[in-house]
C-alpha positions, -999 to 999 in steps of 0.1 A, spaced: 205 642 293 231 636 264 258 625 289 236 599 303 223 586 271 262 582 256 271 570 295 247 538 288 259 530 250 292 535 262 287 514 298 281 481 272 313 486 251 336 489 281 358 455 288 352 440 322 377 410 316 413 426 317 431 437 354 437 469 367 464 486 350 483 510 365 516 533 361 546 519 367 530 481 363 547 460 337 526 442 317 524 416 285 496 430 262 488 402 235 474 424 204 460 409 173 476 414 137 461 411 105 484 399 75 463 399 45 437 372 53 452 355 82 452 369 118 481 364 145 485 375 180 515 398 189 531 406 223 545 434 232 558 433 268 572 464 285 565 493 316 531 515 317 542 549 318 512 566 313 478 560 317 453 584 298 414 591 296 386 570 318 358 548 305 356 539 268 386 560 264 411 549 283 444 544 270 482 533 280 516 542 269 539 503 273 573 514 267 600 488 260 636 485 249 645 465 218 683 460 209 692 493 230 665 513 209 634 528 235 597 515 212 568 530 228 534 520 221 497 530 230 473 512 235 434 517 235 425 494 266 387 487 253 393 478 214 387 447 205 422 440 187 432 437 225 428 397 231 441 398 264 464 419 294 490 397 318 502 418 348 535 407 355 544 426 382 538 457 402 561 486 410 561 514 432 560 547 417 556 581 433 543 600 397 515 597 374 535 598 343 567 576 338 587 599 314 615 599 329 623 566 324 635 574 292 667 587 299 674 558 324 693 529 313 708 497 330 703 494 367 689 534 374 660 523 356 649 495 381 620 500 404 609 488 436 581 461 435 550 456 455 554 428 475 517 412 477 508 384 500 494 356 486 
């Protein structure tokens, strides 16, 4: 009974206006920042690696490199400091978890995209 009771707060909470995201998709998550009084919104652009949890929970690891130095971040895909998620393209991946992609550099860290007819 509890399940279904937290399944229906939860089912109004959970964002219906951002894409599929997927491993191995690399996307532009635009995040808003507070500064003291003033509010700004903040890209960070970079490769799903992971993908965690399901519903209200969900979460996904963007990883990015910055000046030759890997920055991962996670992301909770339902808050609301999320303002909005730009696929930019697909890839082709054979793994649910990207962590090997650390160690890859220069061209060994390409992947294949999925070519989509339009």
């Amino acid at each position: 009974m509890r399940t279904k009771l937290l399944e229906i707060v939860e089912s109004d909470q959970i964002r219906t206006d951002l894409p599929e995201i997927r491993e191995g998709y690399n996307v532009k998550v635009h995040v808003r920042i507070k500064e003291g009084n003033k509010e700004r919104i903040q890209v960070f652009e970079g490769l799903v690696i992971a993908a965690y949890g399901e519903g209200i929970n969900k979460s996904i690891l963007v990883r990015k490199d910055s000046y030759g130095i890997g920055v991962e971040r996670t992301f909770k895909i339902n808050s609301p400091l999320i303002s909005n998620i730009e696929v930019l393209r697909k890839n082709k991946v054979r793994r649910a978890k990207l962590y090997y992609m650390r160690d890859l550099k220069g061209k060994s860290a390409r992947l294949k995209e999925i070519k989509t007819n339009k």
